[in-house]
Each structure stands twice: as structure tokens, then as C-alpha cells.
N, C-alpha and C positions, 0 to 999 in steps of 0.2 A: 739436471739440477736447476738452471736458470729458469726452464720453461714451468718448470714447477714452481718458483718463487713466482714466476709471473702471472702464474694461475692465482696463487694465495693473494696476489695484488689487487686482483681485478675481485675477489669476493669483499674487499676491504669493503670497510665503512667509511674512508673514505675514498675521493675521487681521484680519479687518476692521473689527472693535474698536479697535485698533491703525492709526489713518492715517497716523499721523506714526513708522511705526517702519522702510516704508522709506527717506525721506531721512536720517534718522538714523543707520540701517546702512553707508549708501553713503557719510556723511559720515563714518562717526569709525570702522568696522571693515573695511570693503570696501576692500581692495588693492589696487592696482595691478595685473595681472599682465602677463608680459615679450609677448603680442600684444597686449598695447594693452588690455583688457577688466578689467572690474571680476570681483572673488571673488563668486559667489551665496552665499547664507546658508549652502549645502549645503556648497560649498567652504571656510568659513570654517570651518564645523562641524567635518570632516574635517583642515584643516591645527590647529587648536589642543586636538585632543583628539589627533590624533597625537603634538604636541610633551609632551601631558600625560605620555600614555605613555611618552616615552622619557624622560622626565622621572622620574617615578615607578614605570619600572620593571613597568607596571600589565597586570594578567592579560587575555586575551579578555574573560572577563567584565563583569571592569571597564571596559571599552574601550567595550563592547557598550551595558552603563547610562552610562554619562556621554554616548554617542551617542544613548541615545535620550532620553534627560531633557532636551538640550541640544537636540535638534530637533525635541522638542514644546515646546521656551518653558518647560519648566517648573525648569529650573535652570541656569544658566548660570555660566562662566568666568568670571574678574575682566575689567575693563573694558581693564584695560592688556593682558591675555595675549590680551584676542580681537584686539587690535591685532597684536601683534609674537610672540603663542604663536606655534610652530611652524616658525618662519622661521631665515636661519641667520645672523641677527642677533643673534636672541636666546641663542643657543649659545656666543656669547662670551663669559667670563667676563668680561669690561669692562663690556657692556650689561645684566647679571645684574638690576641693581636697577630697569629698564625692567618689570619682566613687575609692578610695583607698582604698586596705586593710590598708596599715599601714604608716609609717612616721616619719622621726627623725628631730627634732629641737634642735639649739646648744641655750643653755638658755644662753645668752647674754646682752639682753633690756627687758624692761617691754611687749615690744610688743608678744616675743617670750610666755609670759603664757598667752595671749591672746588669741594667736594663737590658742597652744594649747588645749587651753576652745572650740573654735572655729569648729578645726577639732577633736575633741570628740563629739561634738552635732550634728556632720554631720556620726557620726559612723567612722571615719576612727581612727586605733589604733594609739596612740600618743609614741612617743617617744624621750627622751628629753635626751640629755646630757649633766650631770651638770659638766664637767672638770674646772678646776679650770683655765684654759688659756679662758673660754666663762664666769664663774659667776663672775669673777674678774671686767665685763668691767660693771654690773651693777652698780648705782649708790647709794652713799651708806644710811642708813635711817635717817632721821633728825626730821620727826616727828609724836608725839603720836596721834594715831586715837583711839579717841573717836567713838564708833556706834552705833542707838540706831534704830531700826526695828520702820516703822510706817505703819502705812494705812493696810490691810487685804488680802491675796490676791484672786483675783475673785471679787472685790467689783465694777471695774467699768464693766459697760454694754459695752459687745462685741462690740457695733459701733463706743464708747466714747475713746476706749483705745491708749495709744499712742504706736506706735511700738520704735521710736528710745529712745534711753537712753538721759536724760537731765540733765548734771551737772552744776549746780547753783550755783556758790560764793556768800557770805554774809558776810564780814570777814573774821573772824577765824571760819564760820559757813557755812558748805556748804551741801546741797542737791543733790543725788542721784535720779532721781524718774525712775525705772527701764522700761525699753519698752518691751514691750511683742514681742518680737521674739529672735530669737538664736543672731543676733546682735548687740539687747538690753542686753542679760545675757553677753555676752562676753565683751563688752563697761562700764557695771557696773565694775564687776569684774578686768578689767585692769584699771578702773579712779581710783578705792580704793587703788589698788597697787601704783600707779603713786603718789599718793595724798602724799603715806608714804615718799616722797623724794621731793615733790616738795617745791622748796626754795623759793616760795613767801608768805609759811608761817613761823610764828616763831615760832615751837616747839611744837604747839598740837592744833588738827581741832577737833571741833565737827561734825560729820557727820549725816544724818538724813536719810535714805534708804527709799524711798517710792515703797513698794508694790501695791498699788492698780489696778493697770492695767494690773499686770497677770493674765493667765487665769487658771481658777481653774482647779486640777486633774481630768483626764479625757477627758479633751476636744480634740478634731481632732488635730492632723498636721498637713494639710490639702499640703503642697508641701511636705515634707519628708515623713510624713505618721507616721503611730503609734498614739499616747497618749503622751498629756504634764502632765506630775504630780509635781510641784514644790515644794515637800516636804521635804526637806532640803536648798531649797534657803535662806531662812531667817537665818538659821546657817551659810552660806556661808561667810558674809562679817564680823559678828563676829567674826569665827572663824582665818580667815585670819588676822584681827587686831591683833588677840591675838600674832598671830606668827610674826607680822611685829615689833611689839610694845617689843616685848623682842629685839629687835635688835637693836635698838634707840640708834644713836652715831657708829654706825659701818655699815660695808657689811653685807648681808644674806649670812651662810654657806652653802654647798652644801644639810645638810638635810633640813631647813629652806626652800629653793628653791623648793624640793624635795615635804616637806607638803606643799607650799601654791599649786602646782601642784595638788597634788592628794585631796585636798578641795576642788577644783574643781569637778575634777572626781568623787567623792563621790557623788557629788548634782546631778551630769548629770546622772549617774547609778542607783542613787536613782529616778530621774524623769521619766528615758524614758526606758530602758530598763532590767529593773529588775527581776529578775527569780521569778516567782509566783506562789502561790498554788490558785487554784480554793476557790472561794464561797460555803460558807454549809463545806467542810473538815474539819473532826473533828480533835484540836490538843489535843494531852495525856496531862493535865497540874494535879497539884498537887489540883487544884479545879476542875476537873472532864475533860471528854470530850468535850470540848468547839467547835463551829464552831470557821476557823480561823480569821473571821472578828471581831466578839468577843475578845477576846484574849488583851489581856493591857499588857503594859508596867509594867515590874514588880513582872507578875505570874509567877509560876515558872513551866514548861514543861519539859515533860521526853524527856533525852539522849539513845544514845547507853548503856551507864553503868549502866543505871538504875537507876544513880541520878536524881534530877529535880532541872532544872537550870533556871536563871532568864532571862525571856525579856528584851535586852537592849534597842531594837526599834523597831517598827512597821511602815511600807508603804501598803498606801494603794496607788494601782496603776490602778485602772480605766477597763475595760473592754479590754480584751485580749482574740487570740487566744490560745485554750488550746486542750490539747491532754489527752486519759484515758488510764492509764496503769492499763492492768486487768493480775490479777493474777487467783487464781482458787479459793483464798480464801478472797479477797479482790480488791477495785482498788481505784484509786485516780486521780482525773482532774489537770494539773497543766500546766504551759509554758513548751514548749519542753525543753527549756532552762535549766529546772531547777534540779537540781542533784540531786540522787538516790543514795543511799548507794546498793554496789553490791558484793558478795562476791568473793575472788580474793583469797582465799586460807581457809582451815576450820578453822580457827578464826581471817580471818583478812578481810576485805572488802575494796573498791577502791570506786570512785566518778563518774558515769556519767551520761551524759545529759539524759533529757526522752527521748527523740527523739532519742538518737542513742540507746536506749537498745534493744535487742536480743532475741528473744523466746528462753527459756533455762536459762536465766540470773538468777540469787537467788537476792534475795531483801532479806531483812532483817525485818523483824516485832518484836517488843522489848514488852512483857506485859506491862499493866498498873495498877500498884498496889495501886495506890493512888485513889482518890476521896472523895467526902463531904458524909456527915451520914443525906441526904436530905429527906429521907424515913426512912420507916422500911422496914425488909423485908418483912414481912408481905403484909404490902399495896403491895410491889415489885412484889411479890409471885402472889398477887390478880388478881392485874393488866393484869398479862401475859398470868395467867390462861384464864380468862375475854375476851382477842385478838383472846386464841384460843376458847373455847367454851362459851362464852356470847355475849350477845344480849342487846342493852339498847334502850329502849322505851323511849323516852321523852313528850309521847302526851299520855299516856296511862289514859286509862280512868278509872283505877278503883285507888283511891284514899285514901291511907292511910297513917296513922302515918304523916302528910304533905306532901302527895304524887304529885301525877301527873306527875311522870316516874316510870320507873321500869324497874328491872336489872335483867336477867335471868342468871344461869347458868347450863348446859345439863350435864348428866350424865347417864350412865346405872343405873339400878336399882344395878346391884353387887359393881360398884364403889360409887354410893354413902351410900351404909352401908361400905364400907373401909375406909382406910384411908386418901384416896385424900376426899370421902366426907365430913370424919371429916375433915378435915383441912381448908376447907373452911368457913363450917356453925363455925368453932372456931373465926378464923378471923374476918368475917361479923359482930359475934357478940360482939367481944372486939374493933371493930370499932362501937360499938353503933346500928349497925342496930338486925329488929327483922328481921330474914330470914321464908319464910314459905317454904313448902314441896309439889309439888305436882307430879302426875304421870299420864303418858301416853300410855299406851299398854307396851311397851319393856323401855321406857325411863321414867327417872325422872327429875323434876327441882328444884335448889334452885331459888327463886324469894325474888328481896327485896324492897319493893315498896316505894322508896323513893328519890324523885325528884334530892337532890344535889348527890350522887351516880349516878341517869343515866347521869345528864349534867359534871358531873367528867368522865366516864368513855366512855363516847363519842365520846368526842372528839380523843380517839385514839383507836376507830372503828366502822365505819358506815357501813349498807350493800352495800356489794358490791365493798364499796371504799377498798382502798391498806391501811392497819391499818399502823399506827403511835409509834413508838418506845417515852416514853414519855420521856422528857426533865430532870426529875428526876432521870432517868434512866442513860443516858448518864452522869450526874455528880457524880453521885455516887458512891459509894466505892464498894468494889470488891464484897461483899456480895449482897447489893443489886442489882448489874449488876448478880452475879448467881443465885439471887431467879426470881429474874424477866425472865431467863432464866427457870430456874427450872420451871415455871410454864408454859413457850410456851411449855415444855417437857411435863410435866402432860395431859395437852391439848391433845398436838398433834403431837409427837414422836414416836418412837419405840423403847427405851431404850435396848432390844433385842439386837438388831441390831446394836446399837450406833448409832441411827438416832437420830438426834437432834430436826427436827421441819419438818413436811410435810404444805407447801400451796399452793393454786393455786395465788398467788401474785409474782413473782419473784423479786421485785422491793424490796416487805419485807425480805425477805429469803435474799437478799443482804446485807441489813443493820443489819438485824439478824449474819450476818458470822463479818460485823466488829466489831458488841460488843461483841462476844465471841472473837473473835481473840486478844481483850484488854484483855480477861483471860487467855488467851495462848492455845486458842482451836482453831486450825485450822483446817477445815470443806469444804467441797468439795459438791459444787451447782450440783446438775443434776439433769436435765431437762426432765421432761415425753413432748415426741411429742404429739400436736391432735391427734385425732381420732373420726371417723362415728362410733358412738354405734348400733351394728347390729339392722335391722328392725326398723332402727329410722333416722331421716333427719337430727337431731339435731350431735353437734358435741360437744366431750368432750376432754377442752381447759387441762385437765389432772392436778394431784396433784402432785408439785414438791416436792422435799427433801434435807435436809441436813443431810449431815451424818462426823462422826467427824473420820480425819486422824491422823492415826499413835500412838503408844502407848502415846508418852508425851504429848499429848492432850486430850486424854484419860484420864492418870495422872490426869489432870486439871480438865476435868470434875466430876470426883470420888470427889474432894479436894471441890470443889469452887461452883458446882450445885447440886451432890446429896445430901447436907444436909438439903437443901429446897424442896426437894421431896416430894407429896404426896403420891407415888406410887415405883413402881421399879427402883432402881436407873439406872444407866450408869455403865459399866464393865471396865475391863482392859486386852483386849484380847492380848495375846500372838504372836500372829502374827506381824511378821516385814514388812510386804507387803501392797503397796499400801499408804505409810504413803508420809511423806516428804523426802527430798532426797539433796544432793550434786551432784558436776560434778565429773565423775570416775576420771577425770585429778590430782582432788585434792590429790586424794588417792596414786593415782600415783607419784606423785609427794615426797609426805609421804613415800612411800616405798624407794625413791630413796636416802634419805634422812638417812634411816636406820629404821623410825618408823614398829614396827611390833604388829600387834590386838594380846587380850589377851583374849578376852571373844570367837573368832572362830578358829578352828586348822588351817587356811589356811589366810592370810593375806590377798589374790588375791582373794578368793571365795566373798568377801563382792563386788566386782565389776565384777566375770568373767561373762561371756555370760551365760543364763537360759537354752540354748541350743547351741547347739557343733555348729560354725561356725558362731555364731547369733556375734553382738555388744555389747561392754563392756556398763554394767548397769551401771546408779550414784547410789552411796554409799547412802544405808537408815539409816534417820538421825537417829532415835533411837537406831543402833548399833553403828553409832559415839559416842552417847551421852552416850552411855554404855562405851564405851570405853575411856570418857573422854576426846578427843580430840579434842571437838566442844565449844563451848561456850553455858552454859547451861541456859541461858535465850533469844537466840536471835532461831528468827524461818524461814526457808528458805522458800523461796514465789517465784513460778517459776512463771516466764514472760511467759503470752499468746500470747499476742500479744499489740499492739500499735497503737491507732487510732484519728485522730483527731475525738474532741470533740466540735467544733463550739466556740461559744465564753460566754465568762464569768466574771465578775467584781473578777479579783485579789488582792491577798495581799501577804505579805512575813513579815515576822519578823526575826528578830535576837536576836540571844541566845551568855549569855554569857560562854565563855570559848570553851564549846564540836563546837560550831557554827553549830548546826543538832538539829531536833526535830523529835519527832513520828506525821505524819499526816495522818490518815485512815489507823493507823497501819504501818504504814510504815514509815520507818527511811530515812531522807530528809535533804538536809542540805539548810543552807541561805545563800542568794547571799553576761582586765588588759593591762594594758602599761608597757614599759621598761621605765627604768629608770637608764642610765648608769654615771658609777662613775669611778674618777682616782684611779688605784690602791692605790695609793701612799695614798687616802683619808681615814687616818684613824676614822674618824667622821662617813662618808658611812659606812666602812668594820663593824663597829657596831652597826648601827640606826634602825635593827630590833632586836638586844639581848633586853632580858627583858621584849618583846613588851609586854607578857602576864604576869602579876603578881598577889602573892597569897596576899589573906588582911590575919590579924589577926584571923581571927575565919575559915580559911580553904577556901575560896571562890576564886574561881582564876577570875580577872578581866583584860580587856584590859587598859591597860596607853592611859587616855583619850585624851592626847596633843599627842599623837602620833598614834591613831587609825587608820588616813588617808593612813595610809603606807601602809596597808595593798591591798591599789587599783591597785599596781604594782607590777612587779619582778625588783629587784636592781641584776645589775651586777657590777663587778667590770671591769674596762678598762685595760690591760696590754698593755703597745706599748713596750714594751720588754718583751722577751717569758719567761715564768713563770717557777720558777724551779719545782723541782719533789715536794718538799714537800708543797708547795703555793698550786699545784694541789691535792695534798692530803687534804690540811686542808678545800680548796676550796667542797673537795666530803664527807667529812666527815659534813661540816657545814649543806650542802644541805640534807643530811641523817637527822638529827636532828632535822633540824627548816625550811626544805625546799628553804631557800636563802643560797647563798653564790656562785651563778655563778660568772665565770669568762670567759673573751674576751680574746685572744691573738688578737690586733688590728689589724697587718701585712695580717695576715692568712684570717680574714674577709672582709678588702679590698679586698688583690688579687680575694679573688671569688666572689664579689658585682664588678670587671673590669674585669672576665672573657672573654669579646668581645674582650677585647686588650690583656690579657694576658691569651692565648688561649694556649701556649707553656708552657710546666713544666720550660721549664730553664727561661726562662720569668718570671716565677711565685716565680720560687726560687732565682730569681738574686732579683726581684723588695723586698723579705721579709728578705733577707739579708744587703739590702741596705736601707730599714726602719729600722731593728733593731738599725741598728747604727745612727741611726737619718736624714739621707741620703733620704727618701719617695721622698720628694717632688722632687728634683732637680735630683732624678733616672728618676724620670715620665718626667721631662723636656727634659732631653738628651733622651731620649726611645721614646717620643712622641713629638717630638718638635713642629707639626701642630697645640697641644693643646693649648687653651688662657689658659688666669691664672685662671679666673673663673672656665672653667670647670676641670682645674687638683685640684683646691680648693675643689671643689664639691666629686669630686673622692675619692681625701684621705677622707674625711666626713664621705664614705658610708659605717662605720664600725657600724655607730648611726642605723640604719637599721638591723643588726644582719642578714645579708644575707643567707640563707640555699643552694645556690645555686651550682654551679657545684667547 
């Protein structure tokens, strides 16, 4: 399988530099198109430099250079155009502001969070500046919104639905009935706001939101593309009451503004483009290994720390492109999108996408100590033994004790007078069955002839088929995940060797490495090739193996599988070689630092080259972990490689407080706009303290009226240059609790006008002559050809956060 990913690698269109640039492609610019088939890069190429063309009017030549620049990687289209350039979506003047990365609105009218709803659902980044000279001119609130969610949504038939949004007066009583398209959500959302000011009522509307005419999670975009999922819609206009309704008799403040914005955001992130983990991915919860679609609100899932924390919510988001990040010891299907805990130093890790990680990268895998008492281990024990060496008959004809199956178990004639044979005929028989005894030249059998044992133990293996790891298994507590393991060993190991399990299934043998890996065994798949058995036509497809890395997985198995042994347990061999590992960088780093190893005479030996002139090795984890300086329950899991994976019905949950879960062992976390403020706003400078608080009994929870915040980054706006210690408390906030940017306004203009202020003294006259308040009427006399509009528009573009020259 790998060798074949890495065949389809090297045909790519891109370079092999680049591994993570096709899931990435197939994730966020490859198309749908109407046979079913994704756009090649080539297609992509051709549809958004066409639309350029007819866009800009642009000559063969030009055609000819932007094609070829664009199809050797060395210049590309903005990220939004390679999405929607070209298409006849984009050709509507409605969708116009879609072909953008990003965009800043001065929040001023009701229209402007309209807007911004507007260009969020077209993907372009929103950006809103709530100063206090643009929120002042909105109107102020006068009255109580009542809301009450009615009608279901998906309930009307696809051809029945209305698209436009229709609000309905009835008195003091009015109807919403939302239109199914982007704007219909945008048209609801700004009548509710509008409603909270409008003066043709007196003091408080009942409102009635009709859902019926959306269309349910999953369904096509059929002009933007993707998956509609409306699964915070119905929260939407409630929760924006809540916030309009505390303001009754007054103006909205600058965070009030802020939340009804990012409410928005919320429902649109939650609909359409939400970071997802594949279908079937098991999460670590405190009630066992669940698939993630399972999963409820509520249960509690393992963190990084080894707590287990609560589900605050769950999205289910429809059928998505997804990509497989294989490790050697595990992988996991998820959106490229979606974040990966990675290590970034020996006990610290950093966040990023699947899609850009890196052969060499450490992922993190965290044990799972919890689980249900759903079995014994016994039964556990039986079971695995059973996968490797049993056999169940369900049509067997000889009939006993209410037979008509029967259950075989193979053995030598040495092992079954030992102790793996006692162990079984013990079990059989304190589960009630009579076991009999027979033999065969070199081999013996235990047999139990009784119908509900074979159709029990059947179902998780039939000849031939890829046997079945059973469901009790997976929830189960740590023992009976190592007996049930213990007995694939008894079967069909090499304990010797620390070989964990041999079969010709590789598909088992994978799912095998993630439920040891939930006991902190991490285990290395290798693959026996085919091969022609001499003097024979037939071919032998070869018996693979597991075999378990590194001493502290060793550790684990001595602990957690050989007490369930029938036979020789698992060892703890002394060799540091071959195990798990870090980057040398880290070590390096460590040294520079002052740290120095106690357990080897040479500090630099745990990383020098194996030979004179060779490459510095990464540091093997069980000498870190000897020496204490690792974190001794997380396990590094190097990145193979990265492949897209076709597509698959996602979900995503979120967790409260750590906001990460374990999913196929692997540490993941749950799914921004600006959002710029007056310095001077002391209301802003604090509307994310606190955001996270502890309850009474130890639990840290998010402040639910304030949760939305979290959809943006808040800056602060200086139009006068900030002094030294503003800048300090500014880098110390953002250390702490990651907000507390700030703007020097002057300095992001002048390079958002670098066309005209192309001259340093130009640039330092124009931000001396803002500071003092002077911007505007500098730009006058400096450019006097400019209208008022566009020198308006100029000073603006600080709302944009320009990174420019």
C-alpha cells in the first residue's frame, strides 16, 4: 500500500518537495466536476486563468505568461479565484466579492452585518471595524425580541422551497420564513437586527422564525460548491436576541457589535467549512473507544493531560474530502483542514493543518486509561485467542448439548498439556461449556459444540474474511483491551522476539497497532512481499508482523498484556535502538540552552552521527525519557507521508477547556476574521479576559454569552504611535492568552498606499502628519487629483491590516 501511495506521488503535478500539496489541492481548489471527477491542477489552471482573461480583457500573450508561470508553481492566482475564478458563479455580480481573500467593513448600519454574513458565506475573510466614530451612527435599541424557532429544517421537498427570505407583519407579531440560499441566511439575519430598532413598534415583537425550506446537512452547493449543513442556524437568531435585548433603551457597545458579528460566523463555520475527522475514527472517551459519529454531547474524551473532558458540541457535516496521515504506528482520515498536534520542542507541541504536515513531523499519541468493565477478561482473553487459532462452524452437523455449531481451538499436542491449554479448557468451562479433546497426527483440538458460541464468535472471524476486532473490545478498560491482546499473542506472536501478532490480513494488523497504541504500545507493521514457492505456480501472498518499538512500550506490554498470557510473556530488552525518536534539532536546542544528560558521559553522543562524517541522528525517546526531559505519557509518531483519501461523511466535536481530543490515537484538536477596536476602547482591551472559567468543583468552562468571540482575532487600533510600555503589555497579553494585538494606524495605511507613497520621505511626512491628526488634508495637498471618495477609501485601508511593502 505505501509503495503504491508513493507511485501516485511521484505522477503528481506537483513536486516532490511539496508532499502535502496534493491533499491540499484536492481539499480547498479541486472542483467538483458534473461526471462525478475531481479538476487536475491542469484544469484548474485553464478554468481560472480563462476567467482572468475575460476578466481583464487580456491579450494571447498575456494568456500565454500567466499559463505558464501558474503551471510551473512559480506564480499563482489569489486563493479565493483558484476556488470560484472561472466559473459562472463567479460572473454574478452578487458573488463579485467571493474572488477575495479578505475585506474590511466600517460597522456603521445594520446593512454592514449583513454584509458581512454575506461575504463569509462566499469565503472571503471578514473584517469589521468597530471604532467608535462608525458604531455611534448606528441606531439605537428600542425593542424586546421575543423568538421562538418553528417548522424543521429539510422538511420542505426540494422543488417546494422558497429561496428569498419573507418577512411578514402581523401586529406586534411578525414572521420570518427563511429562504434557502446564502441571501435568504443573510436577509433573515439583518431583518432580526433591524426589527430590534424599528419604530413602528412599541417595545416588544414576537417573532416566529420559519425553518422549513432549508435544506438539510449535506446537501450540494451546487454554484459555490461544497456541503450546506445548517446546524447552528436555529441558535442563530436566538442567540442574537439575547444580545440585542440586554441593550433595550440604549446603543450596542463595541463588544455587543463584535458578538452579534461573530454569531454569525459561528453558524457559517459551523455549516460549511468545518475541520472534520473521518467516519468509523475511534475517539478515547471515558466510555471506551467510540467511532467519532457516536460520540454525544456530554461524554467525557481524553486531552493531552490525561484528563477526560466534556463534549460541548457536536457537527455533523456531510460528506467531505479527506486525506490519511499514516504514521508507522497508526493513521487517521480527516479534512486537510484539520489540526494535528505536532511536536515543536521535547515537551511542548504547536498546531497544524493535515495537509501541510511534513514526513519527519512527531504527532503525538496520548494512552487511554479509561474504559467500561463490558467483558471479562476471560471472555477478552477467549476471543483473541479464537481470531488467531479458531475456527466456528455454524452448520456443523454433529449436535450436541443444543448444538448445531461448533467451535474449534488448534493446538500442538505440547501446548495443550501447558499452560495456554489449561487456560482455555479453564475458561470454556466457567463459561458453562463442556469442551472435548481431540487429536490429529502432530496436532490437538479443543472443540465445544454449541450453537450460541459459534454464532458469538463468528461474527469476528470467518474463513478467509479480514477478522473483526469486537465492539467490546474497543470500550473496554485497559485490561480487557490487554487480555484480548494477550490472546492474539498466545495465538500468534513471537514473544521472543517482541513480535506482537503475525497475519496475512494487513487491514487487521492495522487496527491491531491502534488498540495497543491506546495502551501505550507502539508497534511497527512490516510487510513480507509475494513470492513464487519454488516448483509451484501458486504464489505466497506472505505472513505479516507486528513487532512492538522501543523499551517504553515494552514497559507496557510486560504491565498491561503479559498478565493475560497463556504462555511466555513479552520481555524488556535493553536496547535503545530502533525504538521511537525526536528531531536532533531539539536536543540541540537543549544544549544551547545549558541542559546537560545524566544518564550518558557525552551529552552530543545521544544525537552524533553512527558513523564519522554520516548525519546527526534524532534523539531515542527512551534515553529522553530516562533522563526525564520528555513528557512521560505522550508517544512520538513520525509522519510517513500524506495522501488524499477520496471522500467521506465527517464530523467534528468540541471539547471543553483543552479544545483537543485523542482520535486513532492521535492528539487533534476542534475547529477567523479581524475584528478591530479603538485603542482608547476599554470594553474591547478586555472582552476576551475571563473568556475561560473554573466552576466550583474544578472544571474550567467557556462563558456562554461570550463563546462567539472566539471566531476572531481583536486588535487594538492606535492612530497615535503607541508607547514602549502599551507595546509591552500588548506582547506580554498575547504570550498569555494569545489576543492583545495592536495597530499603529499611520504605519498600515502608508503601506496599504504604497503606489503613491513609493518615497520614504513621502511615507514619513504622510505618518507624521497623521499622527498629529493632519492624514487626511496631508493626502489633499500631496494628491490633490484625488476626489474625496477615494482619499476616504485610502485612509480606511488600515481595516485590511496590509502586510505589504
Amino acid at each position: 500500500m505505501v509503495r503504491e501511495l508513493e507511485r501516485t506521488r511521484h505522477n503528481s503535478d506537483f513536486p516532490e518537495n511539496a508532499p502535502t500539496a496534493n491533499p491540499v489541492f484536492f481539499r480547498t481548489y479541486s472542483r467538483r466536476r458534473q461526471d462525478g471527477t475531481r479538476e487536475t491542477w491542469q484544469q484548474v489552471c485553464d478554468r481560472t486563468i480563462a476567467g482572468l482573461g475575460k476578466l481583464g480583457k487580456l491579450s494571447e500573450g498575456e494568456l500565454s505568461l500567466l499559463h505558464r508561470m501558474q503551471g510551473q508553481l512559480k506564480s499563482l492566482s489569489s486563493g479565493r479565484w483558484l476556488w470560484v475564478g472561472g466559473t459562472e458563479w463567479i460572473e454574478q455580480p452578487q458573488n463579485f466579492s467571493g474572488a477575495y481573500n479578505c475585506s474590511s467593513t466600517n460597522i456603521s448600519d445594520w446593512r454592514a452585518f449583513g454584509l458581512l454574513m454575506d461575504l463569509a458565506m462566499m469565503g472571503c475573510g471578514t473584517g469589521a471595524v468597530l471604532e467608535p466614530r462608525y458604531i455611534e451612527q448606528l441606531p439605537p435599541i428600542r425593542n424586546r425580541l421575543d423568538v421562538r424557532i418553528v417548522g424543521t429544517v429539510g422538511t420542505t421537498p426540494k422543488e417546494n422551497r422558497r429561496e428569498e427570505t419573507e418577512v411578514i407583519v402581523d401586529g406586534s407579531r411578525v414572521t420570518i420564513a427563511v429562504g434557502d440560499s446564502r441571501q435568504g441566511w443573510v436577509k433573515s439575519y439583518q431583518s432580526l437586527l433591524e426589527l430590534s430598532s424599528d419604530d413602528r413598534f412599541d417595545g416588544e415583537i414576537d417573532i416566529c422564525v420559519d425553518l422549513n425550506d432549508i435544506r438539510p446537512a449535506g446537501e450540494t452547493l451546487k454554484g459555490f460548491g461544497g456541503v450546506a449543513n445548517p446546524v447552528k442556524l436555529p441558535q442563530l437568531y436566538q442567540r442574537c436576541a439575547a444580545i440585542l435585548n440586554k441593550a433595550v433603551g440604549r446603543k450596542l457597545n463595541s463588544v455587543e457589535c463584535c458578538l452579534l458579528i461573530d454569531e454569525a460566523a459561528t453558524t457559517i463555520v459551523a455549516g460549511n467549512i468545518r475541520r472534520c475527522i473521518a467516519y468509523g475514527e475511534r475517539v478515547s472517551a471515558i466510555s471506551g473507544m467510540k467511532p467519532i459519529q457516536d460520540i454525544a454531547i456530554g461524554e467525557l474524551v481524553l486531552t493531552s493531560s490525561g484528563q477526560y473532558k466534556p463534549v460541548t458540541n457536536k457537527f455533523v457535516q456531510g460528506v467531505q474530502n479527506v486525506v490519511e496521515i499514516r504514521t508507522r504506528e497508526t493513521a487517521i482520515r480527516c479534512t486537510a483542514n484539520h489540526r494535528v498536534a505536532v511536536y515543536n520542542g521535547l515537551q511542548s507541541y504547536t498546531w497544524k493543518y493535515a495537509g501541510e504536515l511534513q514526513p519527519g513531523d512527531r504527532l503525538i499519541s496520548v494512552p487511554h486509561r479509561k474504559g467500561m468493565p463490558c467483558s471479562t477478561t476471560d471472555y477478552a482473553w477467549l476471543v483473541g485467542f479464537f481470531i488467531g487459532d479458531g475456527h466456528a462452524d455454524i452448520a456443523s452437523a454433529k449436535r450436541r448439548n443444543g448444538g448445531g455449531g461448533c467451535v474449534t481451538f488448534a493446538f500442538s499436542r505440547e501446548r495443550l498439556n501447558g499452560p495456554l491449554g489449561q487456560k482455555c479448557l479453564r475458561i470454556l468451562k466457567s463459561l458453562g461449556y463442556t469442551p472435548a479433546i481431540s487429536f490429529r497426527e502432530n496436532q490437538s483440538y479443543i472443540k465445544v459444540h454449541r450453537k450460541d458460541l459459534a454464532d458469538e464468535l463468528v461474527q469476528y472471524k470467518q474463513p478467509w474474511e479480514t477478522p473483526i476486532i469486537p465492539e467490546f473490545v474497543w470500550l473496554g478498560t485497559e485490561d480487557i483491551r490487554g487480555a484480548f491482546l494477550a490472546g492474539l499473542a498466545d495465538a500468534d506472536a513471537g514473544p521472543s522476539r517482541n513480535v506482537l501478532l503475525h497475519s496475512t490480513k494487513i487491514e487487521f494488523l492495522r487496527q491491531v497497532q491502534r488498540l495497543s497504541l491506546s495502551l501505550g504500545i507502539a508497534t511497527t507493521l512490516h510487510e513480507r512481499s509475494p513470492k513464487t514457492l519454488k516448483n509451484r505456480d501458486t504464489v505466497y501472498e506472505g505472513c505479516h508482523w507486528l513487532k512492538i518499538r522501543g523499551i517504553q512500550s515494552q514497559v507496557n506490554a510486560v504491565a498491561l498484556v503479559n498478565p493475560h498470557m497463556g504462555r511466555e510473556g513479552f520481555r524488556i530488552c535493553g536496547q535503545k535502538k530502533n525504538g521511537l525518536s525526536l528531531p536532533h534539532q531539539f536536543i540541540e536546542e537543549a544544549m544551547t540552552a545549558g541542559w546537560r544528560a545524566k544518564t550518558v558521559n557525552n551529552t552530543k553522543s545521544i544525537i552524533n552521527p553512527s558513523k564519522k562524517g554520516g548525519s546527526m541522528r534524532d534523539a531515542n525517546w527512551d534515553t529522553l525519557l530516562a533522563e526525564g526531559v520528555v513528557h512521560p505519557h505522550w508517544l512520538p509518531l513520525e509522519v510517513q507521508l500524506v495522501v488524499p483519501a477520496g471522500q467521506a461523511e465527517t464530523f467534528d466535536i468540541e471539547v471543553e477547556s483543552d479544545r483537543e481530543f485523542i482520535a486513532s490515537g492521535l492528539l487533534v484538536h476542534n475547529s477567523a476574521g479581524m475584528r478591530q477596536f479603538d485603542s482608547n476602547d476599554e470594553l474591547a482591551g478586555v472582552a476576551k479576559e475571563n473568556l475561560w472559567q473554573q466552576t466550583p468543583e474544578g472544571n474550567w468552562r467557556i462563558d456562554p454569552e461570550r463563546d462567539a468571540l472566539r471566531m476572531a482575532n481583536h486588535t487594538r487600533v492606535f492612530h497615535r504611535k503607541p508607547s514602549r510600555q502599551e507595546c509591552i503589555d500588548a506582547v506580554r497579553k498575547q504570550y498569555y492568552s494569545g489576543e492583545g494585538a495592536i495597530q499603529w494606524a499611520p504605519e498600515a495605511i502608508a503601506r496599504a498606499n504604497c503606489d503613491l507613497l513609493a518615497d520614504d520621505t513621502l511615507k514619513r511626512d504622510f505618518i507624521a502628519a497623521y499622527s498629529e491628526g493632519n492624514g487626511a488634508d496631508w493626502f489633499q495637498n500631496a494628491f490633490p487629483n484625488l476626489d474625496e471618495s477615494e482619499r476616504q477609501h485610502r485612509l480606511a485601508r488600515f481595516g485590511l491590516n496590509p502586510c505589504g511593502k
